[in-house]
Structure formats: structure tokens, C-alpha cells
C-alpha positions as a LaTeX table, in Angstrom:
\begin{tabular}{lrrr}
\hline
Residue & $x$ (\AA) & $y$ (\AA) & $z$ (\AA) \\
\hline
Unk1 & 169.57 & 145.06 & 83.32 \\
Unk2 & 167.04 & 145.90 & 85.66 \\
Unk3 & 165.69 & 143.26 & 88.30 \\
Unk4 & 162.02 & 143.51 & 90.15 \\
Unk5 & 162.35 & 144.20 & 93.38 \\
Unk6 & 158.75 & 143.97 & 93.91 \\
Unk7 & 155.81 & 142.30 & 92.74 \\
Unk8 & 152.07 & 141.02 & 93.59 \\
Unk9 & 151.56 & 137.63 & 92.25 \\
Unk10 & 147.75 & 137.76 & 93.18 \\
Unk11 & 147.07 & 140.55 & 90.40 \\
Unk12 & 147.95 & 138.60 & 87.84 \\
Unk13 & 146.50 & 135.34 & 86.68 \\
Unk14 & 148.57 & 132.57 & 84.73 \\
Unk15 & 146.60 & 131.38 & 81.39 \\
Unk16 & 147.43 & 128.07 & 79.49 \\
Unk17 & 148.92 & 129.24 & 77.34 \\
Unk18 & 151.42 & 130.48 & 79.92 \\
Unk19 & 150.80 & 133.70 & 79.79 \\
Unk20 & 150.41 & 136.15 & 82.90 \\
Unk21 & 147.00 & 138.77 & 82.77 \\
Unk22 & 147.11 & 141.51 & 85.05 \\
Unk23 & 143.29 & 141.17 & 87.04 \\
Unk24 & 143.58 & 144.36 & 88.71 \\
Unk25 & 145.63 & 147.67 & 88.25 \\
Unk26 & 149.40 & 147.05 & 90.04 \\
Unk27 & 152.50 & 148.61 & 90.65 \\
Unk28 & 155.68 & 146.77 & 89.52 \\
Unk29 & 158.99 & 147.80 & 91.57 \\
Unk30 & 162.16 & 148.08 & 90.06 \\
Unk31 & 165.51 & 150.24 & 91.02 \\
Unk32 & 163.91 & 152.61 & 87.96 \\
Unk33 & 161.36 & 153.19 & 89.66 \\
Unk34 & 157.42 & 152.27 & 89.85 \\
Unk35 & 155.85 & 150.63 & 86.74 \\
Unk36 & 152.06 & 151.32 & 86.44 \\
Unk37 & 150.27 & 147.66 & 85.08 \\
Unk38 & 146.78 & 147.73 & 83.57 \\
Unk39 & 143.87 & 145.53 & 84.30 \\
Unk40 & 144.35 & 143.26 & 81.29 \\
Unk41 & 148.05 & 144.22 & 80.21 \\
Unk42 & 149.75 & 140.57 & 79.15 \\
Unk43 & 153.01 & 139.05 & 79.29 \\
Unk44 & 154.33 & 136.53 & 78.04 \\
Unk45 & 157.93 & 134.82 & 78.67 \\
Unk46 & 160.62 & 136.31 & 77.17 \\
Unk47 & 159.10 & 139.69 & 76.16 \\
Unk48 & 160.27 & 142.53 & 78.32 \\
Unk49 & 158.97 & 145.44 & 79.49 \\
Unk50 & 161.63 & 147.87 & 79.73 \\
Unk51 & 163.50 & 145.46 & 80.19 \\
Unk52 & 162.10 & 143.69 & 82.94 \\
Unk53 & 160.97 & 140.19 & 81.79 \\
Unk54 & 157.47 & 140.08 & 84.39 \\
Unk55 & 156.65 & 136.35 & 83.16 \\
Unk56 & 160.13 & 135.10 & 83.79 \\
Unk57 & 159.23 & 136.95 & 87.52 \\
Unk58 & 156.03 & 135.75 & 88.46 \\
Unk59 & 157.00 & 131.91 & 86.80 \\
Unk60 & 159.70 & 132.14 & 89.58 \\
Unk61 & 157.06 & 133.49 & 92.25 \\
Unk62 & 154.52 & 130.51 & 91.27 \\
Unk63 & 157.08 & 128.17 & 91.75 \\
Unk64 & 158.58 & 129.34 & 94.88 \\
Unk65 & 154.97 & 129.46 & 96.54 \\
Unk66 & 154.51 & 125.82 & 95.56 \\
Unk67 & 157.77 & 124.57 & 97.39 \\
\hline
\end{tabular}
């Protein structure tokens, strides 16, 4: 499985429903490659995008930034 090697917390935006929004267009980096995100592409926990699970990454993020 692939991991993220890089990604920018402040273009997305965490809903209630725990959901993540992308705000504005952004580049997720992986060892695949470069993943091209959408203003309004969502993601929710669990649900991968080839095969990169971006909610689990940016719940980890959140929480690291808090501590």
C-alpha cells in the first residue's frame, strides 16, 4: 500500500460530519507519484483513493497540530 508522503492540511476543510473538502485545487504526494485534488473533491474515512486513505491522513495531521 501506498503512504502520503505529502500533504497540505490548509486546502482542505474538516465538516461535521467528519468529512475532509478540498477548498482549493492541491497536489497529494505519494511514491506513485502526484495526485491532482479538486476544489470540492470529498473524503471521507475509510474510502481510498487509489489506495491512499486522505481522511485517515489529514485526521492524523489535525491531531498532530493540536499536540
Amino acid at each position: 500500500m501506498d503512504e502520503i508522503s505529502k500533504i497540505v492540511i490548509e486546502e482542505f476543510d474538516k465538516k461535521r460530519d467528519g468529512s475532509w473538502v478540498c477548498v482549493r485545487s492541491s497536489d497529494i504526494v505519494s511514491k506513485s507519484g502526484i495526485i491532482r485534488i479538486p476544489p470540492g473533491a470529498t473524503f471521507m474515512r475509510g474510502v481510498k483513493l487509489w489506495g491512499l486513505d486522505v481522511a485517515e491522513a489529514l485526521d492524523e495531521i489535525s491531531a498532530n497540530k493540536r499536540h
